[in-house]
C-alpha positions as CSV (number, residue, x, y, z in Angstrom):
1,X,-0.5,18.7,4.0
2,X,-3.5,18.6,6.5
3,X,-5.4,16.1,8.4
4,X,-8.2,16.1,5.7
5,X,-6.1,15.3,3.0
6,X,-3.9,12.8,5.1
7,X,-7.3,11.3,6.3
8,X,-8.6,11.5,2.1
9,X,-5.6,9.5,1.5
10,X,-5.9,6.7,4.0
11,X,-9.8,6.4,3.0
12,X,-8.5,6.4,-0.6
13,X,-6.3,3.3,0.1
14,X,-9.0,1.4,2.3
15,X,-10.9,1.5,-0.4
16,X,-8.7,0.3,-2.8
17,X,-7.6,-2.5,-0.3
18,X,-11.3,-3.9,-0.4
19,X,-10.9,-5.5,-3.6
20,X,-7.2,-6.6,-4.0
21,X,-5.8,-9.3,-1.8
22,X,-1.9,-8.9,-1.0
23,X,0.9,-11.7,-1.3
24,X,2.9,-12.8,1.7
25,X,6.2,-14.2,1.8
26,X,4.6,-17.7,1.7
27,X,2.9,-17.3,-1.4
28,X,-0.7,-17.2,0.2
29,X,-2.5,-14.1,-0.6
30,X,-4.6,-12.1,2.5
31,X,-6.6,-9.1,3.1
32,X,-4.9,-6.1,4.3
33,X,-6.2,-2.9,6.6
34,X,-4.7,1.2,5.6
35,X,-4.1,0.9,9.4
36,X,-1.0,-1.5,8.2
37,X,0.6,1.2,5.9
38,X,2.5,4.4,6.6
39,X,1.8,7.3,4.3
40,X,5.3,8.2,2.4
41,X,4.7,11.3,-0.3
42,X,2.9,12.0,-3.5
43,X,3.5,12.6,-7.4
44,X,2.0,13.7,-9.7
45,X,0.1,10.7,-10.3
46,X,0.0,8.2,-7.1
47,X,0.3,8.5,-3.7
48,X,3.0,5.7,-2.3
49,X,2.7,3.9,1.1
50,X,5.2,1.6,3.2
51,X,4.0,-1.5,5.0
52,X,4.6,-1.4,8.9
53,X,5.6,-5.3,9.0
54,X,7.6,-6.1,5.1
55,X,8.4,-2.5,4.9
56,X,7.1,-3.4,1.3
57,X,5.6,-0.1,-0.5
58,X,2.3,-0.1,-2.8
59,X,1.2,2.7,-4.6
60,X,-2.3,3.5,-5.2
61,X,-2.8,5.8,-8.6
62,X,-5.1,8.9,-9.0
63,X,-7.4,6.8,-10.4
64,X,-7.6,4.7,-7.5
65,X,-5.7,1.5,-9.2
66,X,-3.1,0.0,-6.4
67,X,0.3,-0.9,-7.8
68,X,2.0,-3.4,-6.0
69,X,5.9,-3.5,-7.0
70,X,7.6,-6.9,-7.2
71,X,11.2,-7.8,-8.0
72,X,14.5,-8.7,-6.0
73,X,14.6,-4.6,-4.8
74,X,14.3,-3.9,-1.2
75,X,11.3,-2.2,-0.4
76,X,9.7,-3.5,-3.6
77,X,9.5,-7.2,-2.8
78,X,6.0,-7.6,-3.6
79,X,5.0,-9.4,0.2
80,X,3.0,-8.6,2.7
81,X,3.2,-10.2,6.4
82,X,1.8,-9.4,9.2
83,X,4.4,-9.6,11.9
């Protein structure tokens, strides 16, 4: 992978992270940076990221939708606090 693409990808997610708000462990909901996430890997059809404080991961699709997992799973919790 190069440093365009990695850069595409961050871009990709800061965009995405303008209009969705993310959960935190209290139940308020906040605005979140790319500069927060780690890059992880790719599929086929989304690119997955990991949280530096939950260690939570989103997901943002191809077509630039964000997934954000939530259930009792680690790393899929759903929460997103800044520590």
């Amino acid at each position: 992978m190069s440093n365009d693409e990695l850069t595409a990808y961050f871009h990709a997610l800061e965009q995405a992270l303008t209009v969705v708000m993310l959960k935190t462990s209290s139940g308020t909901f906040r605005k979140a940076s790319a500069a927060e996430f780690m890059y992880m890997g790719k599929n086929q059809d989304c690119l997955a990221f990991k949280h530096s404080g939950s260690r939570n991961y989103i997901y943002l699709h191809h077509t630039g939708d964000l997934y954000v997992p939530q259930s009792d799973e680690p790393f899929h919790r759903g929460f997103f606090d800044l520590y």
